[in-house]
C-alpha positions in Angstrom: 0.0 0.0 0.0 1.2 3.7 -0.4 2.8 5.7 2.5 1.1 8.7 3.1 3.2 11.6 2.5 4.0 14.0 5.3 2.4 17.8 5.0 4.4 20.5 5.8 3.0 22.8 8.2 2.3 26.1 7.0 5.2 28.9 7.3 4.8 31.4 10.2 7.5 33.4 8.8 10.0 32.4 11.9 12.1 28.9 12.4 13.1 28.0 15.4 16.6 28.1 14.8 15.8 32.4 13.9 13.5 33.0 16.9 14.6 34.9 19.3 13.9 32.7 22.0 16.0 29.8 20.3 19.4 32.2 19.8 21.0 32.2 23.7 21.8 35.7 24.7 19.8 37.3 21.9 17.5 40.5 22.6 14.6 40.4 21.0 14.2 43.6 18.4 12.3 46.9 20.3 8.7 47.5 18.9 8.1 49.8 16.8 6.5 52.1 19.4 9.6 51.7 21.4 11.3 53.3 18.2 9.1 55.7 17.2 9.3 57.3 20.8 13.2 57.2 20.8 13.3 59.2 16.8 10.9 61.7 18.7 13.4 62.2 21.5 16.2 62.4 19.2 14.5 64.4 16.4 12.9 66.5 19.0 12.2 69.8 16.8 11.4 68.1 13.9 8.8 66.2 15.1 7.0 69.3 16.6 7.3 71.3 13.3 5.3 68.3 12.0 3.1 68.2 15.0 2.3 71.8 14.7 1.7 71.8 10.8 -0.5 68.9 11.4 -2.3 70.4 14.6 -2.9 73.9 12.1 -3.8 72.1 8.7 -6.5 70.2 10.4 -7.6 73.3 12.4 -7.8 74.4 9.1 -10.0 72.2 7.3 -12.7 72.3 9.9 -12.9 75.6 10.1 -13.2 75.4 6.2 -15.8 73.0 6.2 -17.6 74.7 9.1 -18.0 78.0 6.8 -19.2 76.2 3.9 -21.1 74.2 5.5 -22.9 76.7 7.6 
């Protein structure tokens, strides 16, 4: 009779031999939060330029809608 073959199990994008867990010593990589908050603290100007234009271009379009829509 035929063997039946063996399925593979779907890839999860990781092996154990590249998970963190699996590499002794290893950190595991900071979250993208983690790095988002330590480019603010570096880049401390630019990111309030940006949060200002944002803050004023929004203000900006409601206050545009609000007059044509009134």
């Amino acid at each position: 009779m035929n063997q039946p073959t063996e399925v593979n199990p779907p890839e999860t994008g990781e092996n154990e031999a590249t998970a963190p867990a699996a590499i002794p010593g290893a950190k595991p990589q900071p979250s993208y939060v983690k790095l988002a908050m330590r480019n603010m603290v570096r880049k401390r100007g630019t990111s309030i330029y940006h949060f200002a234009l944002t803050t004023i271009g929004l203000l900006t379009v409601l206050v545009g809608l609000a007059y044509l829509t009134r």
